[in-house]
PyMOL CGO cylinders between C-alpha atoms (Angstrom):
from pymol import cmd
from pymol.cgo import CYLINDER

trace = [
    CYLINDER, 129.85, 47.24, 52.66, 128.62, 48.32, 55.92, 0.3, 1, 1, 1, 1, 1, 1,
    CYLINDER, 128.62, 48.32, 55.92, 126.21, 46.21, 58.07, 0.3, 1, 1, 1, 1, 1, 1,
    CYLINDER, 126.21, 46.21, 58.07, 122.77, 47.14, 58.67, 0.3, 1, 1, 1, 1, 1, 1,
    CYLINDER, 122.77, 47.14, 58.67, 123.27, 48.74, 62.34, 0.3, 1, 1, 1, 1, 1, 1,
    CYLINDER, 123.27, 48.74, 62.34, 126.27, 50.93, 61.05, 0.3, 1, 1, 1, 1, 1, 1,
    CYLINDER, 126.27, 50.93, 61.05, 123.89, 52.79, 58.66, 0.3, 1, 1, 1, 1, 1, 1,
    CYLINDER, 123.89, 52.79, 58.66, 121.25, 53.04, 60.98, 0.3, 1, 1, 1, 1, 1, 1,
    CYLINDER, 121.25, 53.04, 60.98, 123.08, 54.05, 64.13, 0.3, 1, 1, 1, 1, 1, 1,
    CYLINDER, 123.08, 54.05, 64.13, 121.68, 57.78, 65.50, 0.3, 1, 1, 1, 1, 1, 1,
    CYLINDER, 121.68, 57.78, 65.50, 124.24, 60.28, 66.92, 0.3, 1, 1, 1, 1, 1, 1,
    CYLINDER, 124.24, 60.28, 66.92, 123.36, 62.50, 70.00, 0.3, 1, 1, 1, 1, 1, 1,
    CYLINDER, 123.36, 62.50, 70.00, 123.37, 66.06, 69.30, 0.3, 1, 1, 1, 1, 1, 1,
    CYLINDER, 123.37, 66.06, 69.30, 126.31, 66.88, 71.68, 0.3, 1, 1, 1, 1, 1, 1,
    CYLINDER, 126.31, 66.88, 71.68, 128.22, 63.57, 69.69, 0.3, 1, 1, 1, 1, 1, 1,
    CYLINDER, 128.22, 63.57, 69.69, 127.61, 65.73, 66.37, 0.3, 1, 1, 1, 1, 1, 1,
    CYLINDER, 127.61, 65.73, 66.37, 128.58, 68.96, 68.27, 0.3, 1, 1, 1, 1, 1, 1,
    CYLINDER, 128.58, 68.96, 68.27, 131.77, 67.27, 69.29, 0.3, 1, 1, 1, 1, 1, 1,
    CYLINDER, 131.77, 67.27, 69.29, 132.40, 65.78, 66.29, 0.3, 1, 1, 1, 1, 1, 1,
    CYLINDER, 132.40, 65.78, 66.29, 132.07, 68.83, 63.93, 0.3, 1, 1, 1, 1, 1, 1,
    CYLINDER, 132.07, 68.83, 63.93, 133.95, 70.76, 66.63, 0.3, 1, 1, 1, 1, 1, 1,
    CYLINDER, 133.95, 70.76, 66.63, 137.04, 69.00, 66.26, 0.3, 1, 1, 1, 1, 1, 1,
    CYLINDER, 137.04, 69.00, 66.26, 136.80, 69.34, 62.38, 0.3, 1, 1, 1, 1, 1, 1,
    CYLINDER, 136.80, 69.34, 62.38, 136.96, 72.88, 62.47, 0.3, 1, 1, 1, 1, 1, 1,
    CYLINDER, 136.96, 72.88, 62.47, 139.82, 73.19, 65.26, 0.3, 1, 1, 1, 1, 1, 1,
    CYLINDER, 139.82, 73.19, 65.26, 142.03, 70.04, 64.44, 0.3, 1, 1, 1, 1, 1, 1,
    CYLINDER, 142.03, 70.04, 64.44, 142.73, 71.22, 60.58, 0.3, 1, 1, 1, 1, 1, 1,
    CYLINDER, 142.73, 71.22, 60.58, 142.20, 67.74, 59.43, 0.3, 1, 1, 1, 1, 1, 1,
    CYLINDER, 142.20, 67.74, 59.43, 139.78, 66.84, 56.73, 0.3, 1, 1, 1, 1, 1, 1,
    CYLINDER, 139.78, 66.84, 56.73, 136.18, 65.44, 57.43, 0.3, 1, 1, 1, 1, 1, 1,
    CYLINDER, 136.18, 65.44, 57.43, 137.44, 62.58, 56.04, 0.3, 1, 1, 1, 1, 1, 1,
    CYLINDER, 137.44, 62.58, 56.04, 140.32, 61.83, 58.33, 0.3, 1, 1, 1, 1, 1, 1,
    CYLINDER, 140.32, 61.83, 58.33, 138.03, 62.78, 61.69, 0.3, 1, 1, 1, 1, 1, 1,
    CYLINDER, 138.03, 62.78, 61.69, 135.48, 60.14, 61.00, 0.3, 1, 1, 1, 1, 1, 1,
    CYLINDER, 135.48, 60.14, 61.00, 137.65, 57.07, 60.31, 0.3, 1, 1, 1, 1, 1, 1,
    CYLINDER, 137.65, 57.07, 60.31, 139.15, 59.00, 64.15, 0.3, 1, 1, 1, 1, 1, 1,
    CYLINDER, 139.15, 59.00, 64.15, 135.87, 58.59, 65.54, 0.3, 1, 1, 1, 1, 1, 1,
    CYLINDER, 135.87, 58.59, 65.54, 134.17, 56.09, 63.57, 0.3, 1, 1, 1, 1, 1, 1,
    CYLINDER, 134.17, 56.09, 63.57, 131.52, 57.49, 61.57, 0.3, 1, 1, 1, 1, 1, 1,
    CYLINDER, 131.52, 57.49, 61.57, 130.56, 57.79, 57.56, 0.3, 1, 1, 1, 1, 1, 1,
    CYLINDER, 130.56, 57.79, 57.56, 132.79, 60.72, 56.14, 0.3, 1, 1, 1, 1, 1, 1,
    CYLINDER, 132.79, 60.72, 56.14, 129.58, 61.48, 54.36, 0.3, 1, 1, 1, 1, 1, 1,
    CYLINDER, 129.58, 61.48, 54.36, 127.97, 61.54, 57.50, 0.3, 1, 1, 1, 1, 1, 1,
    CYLINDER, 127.97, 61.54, 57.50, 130.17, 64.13, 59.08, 0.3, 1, 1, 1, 1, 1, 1,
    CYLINDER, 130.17, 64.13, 59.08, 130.36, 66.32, 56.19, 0.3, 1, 1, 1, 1, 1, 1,
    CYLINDER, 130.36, 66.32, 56.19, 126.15, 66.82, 56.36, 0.3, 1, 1, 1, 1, 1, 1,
    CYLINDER, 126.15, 66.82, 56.36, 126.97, 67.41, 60.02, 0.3, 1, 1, 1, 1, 1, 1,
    CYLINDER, 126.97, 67.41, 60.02, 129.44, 70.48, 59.04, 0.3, 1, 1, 1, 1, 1, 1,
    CYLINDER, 129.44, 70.48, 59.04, 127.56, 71.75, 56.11, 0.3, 1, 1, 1, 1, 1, 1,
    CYLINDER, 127.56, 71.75, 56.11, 124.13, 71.52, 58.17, 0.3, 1, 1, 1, 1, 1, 1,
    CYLINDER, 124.13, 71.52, 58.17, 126.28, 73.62, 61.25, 0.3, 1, 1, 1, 1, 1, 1,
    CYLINDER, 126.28, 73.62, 61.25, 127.26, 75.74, 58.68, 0.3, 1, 1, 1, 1, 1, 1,
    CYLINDER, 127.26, 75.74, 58.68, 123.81, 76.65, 57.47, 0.3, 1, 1, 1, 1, 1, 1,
    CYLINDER, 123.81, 76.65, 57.47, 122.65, 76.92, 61.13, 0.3, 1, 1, 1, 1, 1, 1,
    CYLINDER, 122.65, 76.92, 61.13, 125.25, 79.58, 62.26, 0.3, 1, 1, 1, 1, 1, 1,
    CYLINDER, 125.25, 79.58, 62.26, 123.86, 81.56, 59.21, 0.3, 1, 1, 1, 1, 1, 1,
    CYLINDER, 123.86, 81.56, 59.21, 126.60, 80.76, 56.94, 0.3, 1, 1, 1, 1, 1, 1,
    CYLINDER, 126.60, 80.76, 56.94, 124.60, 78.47, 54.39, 0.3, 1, 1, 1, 1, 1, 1,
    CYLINDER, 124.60, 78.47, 54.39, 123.56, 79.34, 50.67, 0.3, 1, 1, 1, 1, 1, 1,
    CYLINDER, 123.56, 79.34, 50.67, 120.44, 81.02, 50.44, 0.3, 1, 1, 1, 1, 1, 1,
    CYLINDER, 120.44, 81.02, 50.44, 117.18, 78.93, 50.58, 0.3, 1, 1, 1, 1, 1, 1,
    CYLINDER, 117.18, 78.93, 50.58, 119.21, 76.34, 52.66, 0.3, 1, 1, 1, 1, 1, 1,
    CYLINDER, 119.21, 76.34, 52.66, 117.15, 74.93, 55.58, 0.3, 1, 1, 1, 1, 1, 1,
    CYLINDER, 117.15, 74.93, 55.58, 118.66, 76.13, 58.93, 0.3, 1, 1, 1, 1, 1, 1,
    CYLINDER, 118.66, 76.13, 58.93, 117.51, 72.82, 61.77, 0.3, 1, 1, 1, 1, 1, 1,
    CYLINDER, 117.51, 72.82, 61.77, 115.06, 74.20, 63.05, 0.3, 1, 1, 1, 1, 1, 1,
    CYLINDER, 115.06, 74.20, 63.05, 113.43, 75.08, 59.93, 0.3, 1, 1, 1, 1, 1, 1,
    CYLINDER, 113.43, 75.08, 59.93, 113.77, 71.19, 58.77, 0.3, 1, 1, 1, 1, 1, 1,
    CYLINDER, 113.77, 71.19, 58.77, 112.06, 70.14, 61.98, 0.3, 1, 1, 1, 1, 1, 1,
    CYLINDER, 112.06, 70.14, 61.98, 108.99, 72.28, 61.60, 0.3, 1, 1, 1, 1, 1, 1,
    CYLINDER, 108.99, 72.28, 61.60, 108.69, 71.50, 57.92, 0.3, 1, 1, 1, 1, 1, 1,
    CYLINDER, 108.69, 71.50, 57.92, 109.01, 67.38, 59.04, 0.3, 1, 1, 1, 1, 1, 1,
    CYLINDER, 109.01, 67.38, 59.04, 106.37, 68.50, 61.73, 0.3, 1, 1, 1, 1, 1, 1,
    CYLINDER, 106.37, 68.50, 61.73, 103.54, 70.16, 59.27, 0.3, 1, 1, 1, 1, 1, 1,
    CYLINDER, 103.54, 70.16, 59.27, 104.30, 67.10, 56.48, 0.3, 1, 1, 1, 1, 1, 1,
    CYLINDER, 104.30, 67.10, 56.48, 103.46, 65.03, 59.31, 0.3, 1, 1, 1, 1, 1, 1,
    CYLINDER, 103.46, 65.03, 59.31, 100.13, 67.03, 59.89, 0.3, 1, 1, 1, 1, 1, 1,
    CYLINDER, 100.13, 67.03, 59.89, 99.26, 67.31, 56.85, 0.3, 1, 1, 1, 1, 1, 1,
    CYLINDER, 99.26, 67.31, 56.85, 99.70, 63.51, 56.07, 0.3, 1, 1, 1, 1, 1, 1,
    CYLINDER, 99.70, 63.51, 56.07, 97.43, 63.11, 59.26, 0.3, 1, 1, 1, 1, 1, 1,
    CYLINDER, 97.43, 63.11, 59.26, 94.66, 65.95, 58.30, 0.3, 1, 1, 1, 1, 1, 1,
    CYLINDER, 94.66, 65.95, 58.30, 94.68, 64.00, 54.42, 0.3, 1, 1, 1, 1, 1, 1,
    CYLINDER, 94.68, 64.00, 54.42, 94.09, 60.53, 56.03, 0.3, 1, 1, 1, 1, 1, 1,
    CYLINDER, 94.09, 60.53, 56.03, 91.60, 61.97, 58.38, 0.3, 1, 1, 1, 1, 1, 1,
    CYLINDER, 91.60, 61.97, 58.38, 89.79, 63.66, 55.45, 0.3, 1, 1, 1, 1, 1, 1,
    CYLINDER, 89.79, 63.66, 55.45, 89.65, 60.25, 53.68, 0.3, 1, 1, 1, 1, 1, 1,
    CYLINDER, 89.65, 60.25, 53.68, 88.20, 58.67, 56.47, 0.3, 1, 1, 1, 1, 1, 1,
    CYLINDER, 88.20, 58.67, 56.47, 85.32, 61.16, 56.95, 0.3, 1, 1, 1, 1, 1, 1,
    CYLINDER, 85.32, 61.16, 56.95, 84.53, 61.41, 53.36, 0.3, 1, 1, 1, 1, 1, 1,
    CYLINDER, 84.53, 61.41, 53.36, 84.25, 57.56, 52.59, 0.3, 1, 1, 1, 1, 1, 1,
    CYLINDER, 84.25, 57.56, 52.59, 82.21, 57.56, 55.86, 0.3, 1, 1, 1, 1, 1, 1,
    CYLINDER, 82.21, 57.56, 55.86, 79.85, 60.14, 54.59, 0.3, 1, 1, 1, 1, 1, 1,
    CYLINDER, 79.85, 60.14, 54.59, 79.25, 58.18, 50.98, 0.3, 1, 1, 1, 1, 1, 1,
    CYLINDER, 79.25, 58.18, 50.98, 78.27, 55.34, 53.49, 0.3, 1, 1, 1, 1, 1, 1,
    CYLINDER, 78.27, 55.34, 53.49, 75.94, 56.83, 55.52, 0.3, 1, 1, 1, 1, 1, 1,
    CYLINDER, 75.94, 56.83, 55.52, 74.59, 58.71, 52.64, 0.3, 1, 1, 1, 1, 1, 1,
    CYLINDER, 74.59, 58.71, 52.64, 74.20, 55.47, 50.84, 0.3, 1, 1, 1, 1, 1, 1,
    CYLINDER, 74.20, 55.47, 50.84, 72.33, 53.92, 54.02, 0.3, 1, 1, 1, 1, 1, 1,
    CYLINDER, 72.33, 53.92, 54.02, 69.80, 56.77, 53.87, 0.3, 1, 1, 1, 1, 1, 1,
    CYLINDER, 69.80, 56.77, 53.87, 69.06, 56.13, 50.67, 0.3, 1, 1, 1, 1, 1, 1,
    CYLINDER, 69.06, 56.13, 50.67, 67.80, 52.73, 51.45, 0.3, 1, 1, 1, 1, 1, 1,
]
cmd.load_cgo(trace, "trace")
């Protein structure tokens, strides 16, 4: 089992680049590059199949990057917008309560 700061270590993009590079040019499996290098084979194989997808080469309806990023980004905003909304309606069943009195 893996310690905590294995799981949660984050790869530069030119690390993944590298790293997916050499799977498709050495002829060895995923699996044999990242005990190499010292990643998850799990973790190399979503870098390949997500390079796959973003040279176009994916299943339909897969997510290229950049499309995951934006779709992150608007979840984000629209997490903020709901909270937001929750805040201004509870504030306007105070003050409407206030005027009441």
């Amino acid at each position: 089992m893996g310690s905590k700061s294995n799981r949660s270590r984050r790869y530069t993009e030119e690390f993944k680049r590298d790293a997916v590079a050499l799977v498709r040019s050495s002829g060895k499996t995923a699996t044999e590059v990242a005990w190499e290098i010292g990643v998850s084979a799990e973790g190399l194989r979503n870098w390949v199949k997500q390079d796959t997808i973003d040279r176009g080469q994916g299943a339909p309806g897969e997510l290229m990057s950049t499309e995951r990023e934006e779709l992150r980004r608007l979840r984000r905003q629209n997490r903020e917008q709901a909270e937001t909304i929750e805040v201004l309606r509870k504030a306007a069943v105070f003050f409407a309560k206030e005027s009441d009195r």
